[in-house]
LUMVEXRO-534113 format. One record per atom (N, C-alpha, C): residue in three letters; atom name; x, y, z. Coordinates in steps of 0.05 Angstrom, whole numbers, plus 32768, in hexadecimal, padded with zeros to 4 digits. Example, Ala and Ser with C-alpha at 12.3 -4.5 7.8 and 13.67 -1.06 7.14 Angstrom:
% LUMVEXRO-534113
(site ala,N,(8108,7F8E,809C));
(site ala,CA,(80F6,7FA6,809C));
(site ala,C,(8108,7FBE,809C));
(site ser,N,(8101,7FD3,808E));
(site ser,CA,(8111,7FEB,808F));
(site ser,C,(8102,8001,809D));
This chain:
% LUMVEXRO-534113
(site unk,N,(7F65,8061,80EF));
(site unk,CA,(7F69,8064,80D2));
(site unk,C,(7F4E,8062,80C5));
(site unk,N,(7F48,8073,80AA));
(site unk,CA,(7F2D,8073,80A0));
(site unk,C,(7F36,806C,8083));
(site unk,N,(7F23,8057,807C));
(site unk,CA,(7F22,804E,8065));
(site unk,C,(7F1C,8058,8045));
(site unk,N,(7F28,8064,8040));
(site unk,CA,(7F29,8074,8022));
(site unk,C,(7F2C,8059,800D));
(site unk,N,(7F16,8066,7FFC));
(site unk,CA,(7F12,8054,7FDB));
(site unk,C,(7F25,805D,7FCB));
(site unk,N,(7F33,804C,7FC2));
(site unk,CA,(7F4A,8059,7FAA));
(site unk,C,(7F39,8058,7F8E));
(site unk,N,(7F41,806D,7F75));
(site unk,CA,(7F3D,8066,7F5F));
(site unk,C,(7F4D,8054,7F47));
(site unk,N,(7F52,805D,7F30));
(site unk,CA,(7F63,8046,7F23));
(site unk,C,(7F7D,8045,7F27));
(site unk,N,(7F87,8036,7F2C));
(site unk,CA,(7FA7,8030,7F3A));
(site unk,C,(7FAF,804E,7F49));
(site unk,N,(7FA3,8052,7F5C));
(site unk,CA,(7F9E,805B,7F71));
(site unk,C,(7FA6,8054,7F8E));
(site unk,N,(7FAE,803B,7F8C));
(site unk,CA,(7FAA,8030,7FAB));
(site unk,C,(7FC9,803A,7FBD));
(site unk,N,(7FDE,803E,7FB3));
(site unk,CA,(7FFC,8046,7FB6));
(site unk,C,(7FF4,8066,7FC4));
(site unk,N,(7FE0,807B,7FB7));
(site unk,CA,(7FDB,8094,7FC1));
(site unk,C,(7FC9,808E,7FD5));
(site unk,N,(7FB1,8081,7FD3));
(site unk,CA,(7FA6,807E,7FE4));
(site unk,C,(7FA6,806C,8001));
(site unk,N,(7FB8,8060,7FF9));
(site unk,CA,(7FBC,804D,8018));
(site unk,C,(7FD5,805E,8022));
(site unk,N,(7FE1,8072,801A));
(site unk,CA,(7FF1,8088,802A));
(site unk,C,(7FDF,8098,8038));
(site unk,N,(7FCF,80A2,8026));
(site unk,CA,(7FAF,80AD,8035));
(site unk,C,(7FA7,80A4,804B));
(site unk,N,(7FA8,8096,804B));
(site unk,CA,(7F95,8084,8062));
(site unk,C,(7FAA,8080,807E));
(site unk,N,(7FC0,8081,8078));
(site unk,CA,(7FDE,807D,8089));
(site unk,C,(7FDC,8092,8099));
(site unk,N,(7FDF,80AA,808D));
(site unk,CA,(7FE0,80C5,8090));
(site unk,C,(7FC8,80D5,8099));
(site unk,N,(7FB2,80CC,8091));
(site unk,CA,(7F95,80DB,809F));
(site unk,C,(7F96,80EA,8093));
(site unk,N,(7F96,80F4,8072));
(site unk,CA,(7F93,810A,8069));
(site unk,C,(7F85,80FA,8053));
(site unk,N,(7F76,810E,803D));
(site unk,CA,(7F65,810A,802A));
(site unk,C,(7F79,80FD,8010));
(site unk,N,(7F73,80E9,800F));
(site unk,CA,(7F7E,80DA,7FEC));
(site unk,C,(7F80,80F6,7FDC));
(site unk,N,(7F70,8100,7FD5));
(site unk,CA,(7F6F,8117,7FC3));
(site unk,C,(7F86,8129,7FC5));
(site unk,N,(7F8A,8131,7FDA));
(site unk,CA,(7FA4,8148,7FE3));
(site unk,C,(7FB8,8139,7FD1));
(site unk,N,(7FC4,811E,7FD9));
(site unk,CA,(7FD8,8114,7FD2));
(site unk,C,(7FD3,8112,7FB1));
(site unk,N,(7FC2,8115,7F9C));
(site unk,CA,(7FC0,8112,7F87));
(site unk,C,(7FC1,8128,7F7E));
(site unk,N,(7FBA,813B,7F82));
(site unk,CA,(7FBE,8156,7F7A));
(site unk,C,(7FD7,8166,7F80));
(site unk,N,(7FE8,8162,7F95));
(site unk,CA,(8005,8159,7F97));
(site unk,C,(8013,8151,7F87));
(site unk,N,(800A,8139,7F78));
(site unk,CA,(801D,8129,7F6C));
(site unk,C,(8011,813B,7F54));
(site unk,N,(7FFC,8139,7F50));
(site unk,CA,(7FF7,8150,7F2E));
(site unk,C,(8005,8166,7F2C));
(site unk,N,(800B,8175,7F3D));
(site unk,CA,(8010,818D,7F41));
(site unk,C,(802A,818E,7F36));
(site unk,N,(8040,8181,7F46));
(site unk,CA,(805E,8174,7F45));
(site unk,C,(8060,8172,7F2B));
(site unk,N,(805E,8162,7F23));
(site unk,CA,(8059,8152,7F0A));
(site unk,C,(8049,8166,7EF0));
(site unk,N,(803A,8174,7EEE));
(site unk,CA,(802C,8189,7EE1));
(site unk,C,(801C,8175,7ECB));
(site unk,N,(8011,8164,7EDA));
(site unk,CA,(7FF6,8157,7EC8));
(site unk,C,(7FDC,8162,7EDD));
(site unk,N,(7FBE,8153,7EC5));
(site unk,CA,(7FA3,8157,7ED0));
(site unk,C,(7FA1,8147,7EE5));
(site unk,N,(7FA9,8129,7EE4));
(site unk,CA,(7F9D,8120,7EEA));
(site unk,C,(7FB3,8106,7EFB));
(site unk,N,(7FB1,80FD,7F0D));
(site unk,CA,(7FC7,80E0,7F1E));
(site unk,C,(7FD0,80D0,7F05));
(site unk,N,(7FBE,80C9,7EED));
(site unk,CA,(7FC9,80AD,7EE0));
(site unk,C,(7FD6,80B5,7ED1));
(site unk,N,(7FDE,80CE,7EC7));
(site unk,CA,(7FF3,80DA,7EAF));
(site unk,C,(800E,80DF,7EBF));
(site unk,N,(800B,80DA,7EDA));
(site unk,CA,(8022,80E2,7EE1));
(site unk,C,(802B,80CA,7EEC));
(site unk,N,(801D,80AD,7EF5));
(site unk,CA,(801E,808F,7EFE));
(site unk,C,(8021,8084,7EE7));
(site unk,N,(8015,8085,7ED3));
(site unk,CA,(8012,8074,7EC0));
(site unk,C,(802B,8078,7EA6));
(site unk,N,(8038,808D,7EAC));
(site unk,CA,(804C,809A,7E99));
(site unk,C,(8066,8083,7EA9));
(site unk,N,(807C,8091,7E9B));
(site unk,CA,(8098,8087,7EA3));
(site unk,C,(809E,8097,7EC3));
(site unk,N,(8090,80A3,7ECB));
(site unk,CA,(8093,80B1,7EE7));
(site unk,C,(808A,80A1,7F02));
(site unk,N,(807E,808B,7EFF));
(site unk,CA,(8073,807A,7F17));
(site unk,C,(8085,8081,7F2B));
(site unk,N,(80A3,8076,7F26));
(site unk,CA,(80B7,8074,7F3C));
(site unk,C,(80C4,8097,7F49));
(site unk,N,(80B5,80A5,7F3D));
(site unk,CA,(80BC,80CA,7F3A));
(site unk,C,(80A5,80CF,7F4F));
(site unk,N,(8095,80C0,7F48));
(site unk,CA,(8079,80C2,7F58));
(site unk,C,(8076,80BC,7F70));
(site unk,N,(807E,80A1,7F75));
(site unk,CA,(8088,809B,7F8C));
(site unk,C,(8098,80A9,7FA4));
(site unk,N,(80B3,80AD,7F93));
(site unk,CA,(80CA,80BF,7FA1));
(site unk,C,(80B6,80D1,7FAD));
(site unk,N,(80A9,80E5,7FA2));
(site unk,CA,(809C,80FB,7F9E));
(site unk,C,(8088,8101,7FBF));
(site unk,N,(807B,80EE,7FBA));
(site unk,CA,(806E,80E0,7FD1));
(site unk,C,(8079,80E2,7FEC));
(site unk,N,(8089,80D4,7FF0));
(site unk,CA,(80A5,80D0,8002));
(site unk,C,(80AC,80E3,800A));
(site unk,N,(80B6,80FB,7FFB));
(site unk,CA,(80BC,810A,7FFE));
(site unk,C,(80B1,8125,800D));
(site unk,N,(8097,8124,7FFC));
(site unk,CA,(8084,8130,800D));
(site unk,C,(8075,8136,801B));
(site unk,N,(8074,8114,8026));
(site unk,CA,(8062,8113,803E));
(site unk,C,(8076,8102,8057));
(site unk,N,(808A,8106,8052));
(site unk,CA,(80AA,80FD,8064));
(site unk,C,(809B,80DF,806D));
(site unk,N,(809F,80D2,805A));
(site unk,CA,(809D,80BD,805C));
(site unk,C,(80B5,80A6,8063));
(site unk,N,(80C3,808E,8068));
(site unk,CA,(80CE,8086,8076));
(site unk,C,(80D4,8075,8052));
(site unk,N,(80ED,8078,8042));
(site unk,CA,(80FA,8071,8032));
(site unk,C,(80F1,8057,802B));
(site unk,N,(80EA,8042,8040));
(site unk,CA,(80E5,8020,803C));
(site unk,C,(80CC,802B,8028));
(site unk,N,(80B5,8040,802A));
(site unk,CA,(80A0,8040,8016));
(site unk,C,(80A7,803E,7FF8));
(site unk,N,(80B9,8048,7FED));
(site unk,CA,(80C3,8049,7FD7));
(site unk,C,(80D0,802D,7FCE));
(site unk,N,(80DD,801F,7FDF));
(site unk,CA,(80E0,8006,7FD9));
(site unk,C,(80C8,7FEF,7FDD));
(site unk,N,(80B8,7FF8,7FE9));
(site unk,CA,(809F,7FE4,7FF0));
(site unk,C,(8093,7FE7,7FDC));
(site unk,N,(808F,7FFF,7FCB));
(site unk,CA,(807E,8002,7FB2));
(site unk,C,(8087,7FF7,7F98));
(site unk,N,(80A7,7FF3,7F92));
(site unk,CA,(80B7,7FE9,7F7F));
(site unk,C,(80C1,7FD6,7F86));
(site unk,N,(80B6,7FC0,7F94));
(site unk,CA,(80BC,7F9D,7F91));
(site unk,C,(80BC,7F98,7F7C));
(site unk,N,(80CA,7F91,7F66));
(site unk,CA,(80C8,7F87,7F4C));
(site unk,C,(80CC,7F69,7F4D));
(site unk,N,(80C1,7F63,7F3C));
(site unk,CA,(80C5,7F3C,7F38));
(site unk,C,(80B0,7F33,7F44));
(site unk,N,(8095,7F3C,7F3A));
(site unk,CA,(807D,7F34,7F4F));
(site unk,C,(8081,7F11,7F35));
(site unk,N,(8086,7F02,7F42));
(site unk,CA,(8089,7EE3,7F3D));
(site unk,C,(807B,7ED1,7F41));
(site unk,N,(8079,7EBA,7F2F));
(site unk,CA,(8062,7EA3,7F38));
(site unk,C,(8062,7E96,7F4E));
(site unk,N,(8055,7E99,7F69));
(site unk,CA,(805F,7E86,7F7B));
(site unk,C,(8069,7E6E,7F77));
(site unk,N,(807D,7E5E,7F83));
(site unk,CA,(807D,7E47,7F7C));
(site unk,C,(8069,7E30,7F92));
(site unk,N,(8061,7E3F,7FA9));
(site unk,CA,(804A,7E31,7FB5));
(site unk,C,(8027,7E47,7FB1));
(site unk,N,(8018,7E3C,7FBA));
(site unk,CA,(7FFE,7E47,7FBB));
(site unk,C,(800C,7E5C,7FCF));
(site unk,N,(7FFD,7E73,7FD7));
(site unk,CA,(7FFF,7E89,7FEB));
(site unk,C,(7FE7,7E79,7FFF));
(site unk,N,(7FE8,7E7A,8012));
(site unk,CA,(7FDB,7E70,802C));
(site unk,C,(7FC7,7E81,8036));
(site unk,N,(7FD9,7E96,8040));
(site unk,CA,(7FD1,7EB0,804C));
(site unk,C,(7FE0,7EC6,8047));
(site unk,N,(7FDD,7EE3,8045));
(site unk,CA,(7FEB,7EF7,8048));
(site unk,C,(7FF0,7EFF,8067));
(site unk,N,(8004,7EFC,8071));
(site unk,CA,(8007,7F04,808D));
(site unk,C,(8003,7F1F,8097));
(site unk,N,(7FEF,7F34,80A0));
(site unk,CA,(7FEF,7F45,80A5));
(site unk,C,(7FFE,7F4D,80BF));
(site unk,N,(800F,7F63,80D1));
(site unk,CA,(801A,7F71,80DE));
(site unk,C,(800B,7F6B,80FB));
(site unk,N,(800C,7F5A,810F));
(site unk,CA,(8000,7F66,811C));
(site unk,C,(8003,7F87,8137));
(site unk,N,(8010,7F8C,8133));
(site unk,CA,(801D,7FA9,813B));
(site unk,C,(8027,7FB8,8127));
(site unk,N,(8025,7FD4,812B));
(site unk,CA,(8032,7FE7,811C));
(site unk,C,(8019,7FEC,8108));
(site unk,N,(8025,8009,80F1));
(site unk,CA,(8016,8013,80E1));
(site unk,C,(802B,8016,80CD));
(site unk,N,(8020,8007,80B5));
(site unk,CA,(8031,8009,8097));
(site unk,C,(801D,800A,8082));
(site unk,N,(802C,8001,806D));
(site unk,CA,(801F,7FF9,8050));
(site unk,C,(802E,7FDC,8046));
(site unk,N,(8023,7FCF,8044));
(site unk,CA,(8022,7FB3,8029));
(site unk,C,(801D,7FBA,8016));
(site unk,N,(8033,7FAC,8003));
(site unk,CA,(802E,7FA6,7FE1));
(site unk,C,(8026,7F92,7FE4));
(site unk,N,(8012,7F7E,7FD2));
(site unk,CA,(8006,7F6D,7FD5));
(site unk,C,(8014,7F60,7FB6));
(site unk,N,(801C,7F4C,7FB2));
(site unk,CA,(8019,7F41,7F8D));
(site unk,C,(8004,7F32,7F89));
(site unk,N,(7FFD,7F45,7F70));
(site unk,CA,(7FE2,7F3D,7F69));
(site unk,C,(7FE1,7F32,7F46));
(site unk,N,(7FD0,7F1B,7F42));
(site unk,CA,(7FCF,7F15,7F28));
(site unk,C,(7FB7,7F15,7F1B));
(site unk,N,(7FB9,7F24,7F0E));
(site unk,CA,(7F97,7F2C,7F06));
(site unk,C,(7F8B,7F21,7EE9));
(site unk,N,(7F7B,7F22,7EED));
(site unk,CA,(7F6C,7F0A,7EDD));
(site unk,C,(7F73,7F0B,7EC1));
(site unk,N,(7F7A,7F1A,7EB8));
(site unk,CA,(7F87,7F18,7E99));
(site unk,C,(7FA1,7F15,7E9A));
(site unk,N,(7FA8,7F01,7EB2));
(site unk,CA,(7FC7,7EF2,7EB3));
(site unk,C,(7FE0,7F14,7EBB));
(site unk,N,(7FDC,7F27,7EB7));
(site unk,CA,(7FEA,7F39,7EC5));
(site unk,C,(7FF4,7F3E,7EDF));
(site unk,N,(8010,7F3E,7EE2));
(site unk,CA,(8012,7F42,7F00));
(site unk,C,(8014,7F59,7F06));
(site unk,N,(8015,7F65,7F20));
(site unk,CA,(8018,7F7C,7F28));
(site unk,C,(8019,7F7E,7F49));
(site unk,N,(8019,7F93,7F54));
(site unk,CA,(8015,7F99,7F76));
(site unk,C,(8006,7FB0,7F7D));
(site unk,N,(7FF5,7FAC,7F91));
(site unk,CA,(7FDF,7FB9,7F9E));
(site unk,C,(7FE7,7FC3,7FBB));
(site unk,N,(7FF0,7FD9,7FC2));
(site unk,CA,(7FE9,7FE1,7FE1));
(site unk,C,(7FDD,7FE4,7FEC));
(site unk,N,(7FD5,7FD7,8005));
(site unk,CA,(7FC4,7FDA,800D));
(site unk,C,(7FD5,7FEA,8037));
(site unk,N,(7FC8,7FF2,8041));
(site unk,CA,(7FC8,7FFF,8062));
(site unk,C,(7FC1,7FEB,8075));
(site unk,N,(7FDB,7FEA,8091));
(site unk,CA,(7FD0,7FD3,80A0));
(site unk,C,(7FD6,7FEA,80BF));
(site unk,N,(7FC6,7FE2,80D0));
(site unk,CA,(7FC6,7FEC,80E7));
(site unk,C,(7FC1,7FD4,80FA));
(site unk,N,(7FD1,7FD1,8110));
(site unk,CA,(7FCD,7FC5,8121));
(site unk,C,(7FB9,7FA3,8119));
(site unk,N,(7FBD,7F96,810D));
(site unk,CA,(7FB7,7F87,80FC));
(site unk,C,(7FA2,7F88,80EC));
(site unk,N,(7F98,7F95,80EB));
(site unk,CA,(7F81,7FA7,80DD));
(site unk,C,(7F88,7FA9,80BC));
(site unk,N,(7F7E,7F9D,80A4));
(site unk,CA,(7F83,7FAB,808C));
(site unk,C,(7F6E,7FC4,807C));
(site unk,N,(7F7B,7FD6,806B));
(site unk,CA,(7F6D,7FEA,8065));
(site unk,C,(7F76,7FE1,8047));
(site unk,N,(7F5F,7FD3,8037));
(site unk,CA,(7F66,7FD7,801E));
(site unk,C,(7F5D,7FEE,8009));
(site unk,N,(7F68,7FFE,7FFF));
(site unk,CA,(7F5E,8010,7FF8));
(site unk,C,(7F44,8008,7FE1));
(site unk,N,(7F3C,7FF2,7FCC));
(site unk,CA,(7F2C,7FE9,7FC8));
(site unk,C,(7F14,7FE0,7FD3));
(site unk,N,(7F0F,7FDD,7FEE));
(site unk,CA,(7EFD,7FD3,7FFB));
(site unk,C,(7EF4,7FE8,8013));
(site unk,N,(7EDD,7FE9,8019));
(site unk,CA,(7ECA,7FF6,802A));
(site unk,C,(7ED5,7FFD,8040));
(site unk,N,(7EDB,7FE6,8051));
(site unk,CA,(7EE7,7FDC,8065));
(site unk,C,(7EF8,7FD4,807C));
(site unk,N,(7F09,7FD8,808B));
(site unk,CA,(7F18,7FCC,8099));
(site unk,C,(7F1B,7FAC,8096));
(site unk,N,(7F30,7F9B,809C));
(site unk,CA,(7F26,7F86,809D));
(site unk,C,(7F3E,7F73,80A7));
(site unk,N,(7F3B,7F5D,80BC));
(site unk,CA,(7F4B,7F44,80C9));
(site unk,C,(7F5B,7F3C,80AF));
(site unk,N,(7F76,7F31,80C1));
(site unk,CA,(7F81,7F29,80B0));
(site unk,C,(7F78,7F08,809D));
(site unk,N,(7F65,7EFD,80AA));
(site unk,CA,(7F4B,7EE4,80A3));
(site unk,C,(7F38,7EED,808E));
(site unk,N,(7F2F,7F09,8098));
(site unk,CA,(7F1E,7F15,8084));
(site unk,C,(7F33,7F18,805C));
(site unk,N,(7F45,7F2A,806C));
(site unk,CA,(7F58,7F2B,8055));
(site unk,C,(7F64,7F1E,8049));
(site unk,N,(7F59,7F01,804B));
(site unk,CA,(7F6E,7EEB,8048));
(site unk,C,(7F50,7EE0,8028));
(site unk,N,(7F3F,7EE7,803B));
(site unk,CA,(7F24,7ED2,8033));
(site unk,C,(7F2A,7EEA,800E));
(site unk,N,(7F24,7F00,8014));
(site unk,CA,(7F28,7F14,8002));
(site unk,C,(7F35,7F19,7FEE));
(site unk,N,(7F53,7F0F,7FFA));
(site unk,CA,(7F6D,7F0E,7FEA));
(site unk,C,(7F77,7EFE,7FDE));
(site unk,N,(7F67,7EE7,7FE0));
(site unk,CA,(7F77,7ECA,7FE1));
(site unk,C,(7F83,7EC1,7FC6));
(site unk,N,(7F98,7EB9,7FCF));
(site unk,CA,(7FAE,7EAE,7FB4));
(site unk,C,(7FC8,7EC6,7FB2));
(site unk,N,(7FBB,7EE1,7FC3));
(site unk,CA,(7FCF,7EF8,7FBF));
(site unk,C,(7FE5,7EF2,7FCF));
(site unk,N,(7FFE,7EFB,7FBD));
(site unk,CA,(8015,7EF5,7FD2));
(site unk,C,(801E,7F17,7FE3));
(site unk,N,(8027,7F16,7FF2));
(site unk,CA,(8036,7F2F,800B));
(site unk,C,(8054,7F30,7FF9));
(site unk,N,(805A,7F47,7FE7));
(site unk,CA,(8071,7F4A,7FE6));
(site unk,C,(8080,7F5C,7FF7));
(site unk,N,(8074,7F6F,8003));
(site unk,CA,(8085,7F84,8013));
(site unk,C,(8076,7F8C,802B));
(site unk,N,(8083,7F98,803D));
(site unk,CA,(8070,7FA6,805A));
(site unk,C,(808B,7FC0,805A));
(site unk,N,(8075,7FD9,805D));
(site unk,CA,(808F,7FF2,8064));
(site unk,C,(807F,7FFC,807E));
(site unk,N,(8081,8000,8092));
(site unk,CA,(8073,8015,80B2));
(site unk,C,(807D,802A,80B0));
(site unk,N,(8066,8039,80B7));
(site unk,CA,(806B,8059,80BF));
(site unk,C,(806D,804A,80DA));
(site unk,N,(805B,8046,80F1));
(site unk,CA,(8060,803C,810A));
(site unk,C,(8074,8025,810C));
(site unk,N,(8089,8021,8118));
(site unk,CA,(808F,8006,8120));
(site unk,C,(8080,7FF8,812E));
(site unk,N,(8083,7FD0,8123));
(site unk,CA,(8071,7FC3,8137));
(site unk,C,(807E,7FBD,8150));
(site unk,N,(806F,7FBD,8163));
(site unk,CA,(8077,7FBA,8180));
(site unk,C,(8087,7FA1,8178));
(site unk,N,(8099,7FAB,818E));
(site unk,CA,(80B4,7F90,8196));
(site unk,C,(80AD,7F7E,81AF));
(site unk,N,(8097,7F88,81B9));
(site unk,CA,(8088,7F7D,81CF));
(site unk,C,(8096,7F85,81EE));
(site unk,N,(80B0,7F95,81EE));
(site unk,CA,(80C1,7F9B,8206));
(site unk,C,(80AB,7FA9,821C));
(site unk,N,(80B7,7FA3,8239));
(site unk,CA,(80A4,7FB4,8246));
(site unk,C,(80B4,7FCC,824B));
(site unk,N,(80A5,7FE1,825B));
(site unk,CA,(80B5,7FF4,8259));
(site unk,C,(80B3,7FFD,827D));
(site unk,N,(80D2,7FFA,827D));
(site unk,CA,(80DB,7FFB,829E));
(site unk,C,(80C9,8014,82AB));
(site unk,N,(80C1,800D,82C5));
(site unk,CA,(80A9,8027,82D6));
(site unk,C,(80C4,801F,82EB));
């Protein structure tokens, strides 16, 4: 998987990008197209988010749990500190992350996990789930959706 920079609330197209091995851009110009705006945030930022989504899904046969991974609602106050975010260690998906951002706003961030590997679309990088922890910290894990399933660990009879 190759690490694509998302732009403003971007990270939902672009950590599909990154899933998929195709260019962030395709998928935005897709969704413009559909939708008959200039530009991703007139068509995210409007009452269409959840149109957007579907949209998504639909077009790049995505596996239905994405559409629910993206619309966790009730991003809530923990009632403990967050520790760690547990990343996957098998399989290939996307995380919503809940995030509270510094002008007291909550919201959720996707980010791409491979084989325990995270791909945040904000950051440069690949990075451990220790790394992502150091990075993230205080963020809670509301959802995990896989395109790959994680190994069940079975062997397989020779």
């Amino acid at each position: 998987m190759q690490t694509q920079m998302q732009g403003t609330q971007e990270c939902f197209p672009t950590t599909i990008a990154m899933l998929l091995d195709v260019d962030k851009n395709q998928i935005l110009d897709d969704v413009c197209a559909e939708f008959g705006v200039s530009n991703w945030l007139q068509a995210w930022n409007g009452q269409k988010s959840r149109e957007v989504v579907d949209f998504i899904i639909r077009a790049y046969n995505l596996p239905s749990e994405f559409g629910v991974a993206a619309f966790i609602n009730g991003v809530r106050r923990p009632r403990k500190p967050a520790v760690r975010i547990p990343v996957p260690k098998t399989g290939k998906g996307m995380m919503v992350i809940a995030v509270k951002f510094g002008d007291g706003r909550r919201g959720g961030h996707a980010v791409a996990f491979e084989n325990g590997l995270v791909y945040d679309p904000e950051l440069k990088a690949p990075m451990t789930e220790a790394e992502f922890n150091r990075v993230r910290y205080g963020w809670r894990r509301k959802s995990v959706a896989y395109i790959v399933p994680p190994s069940r660990g079975r062997k397989v009879k020779q």
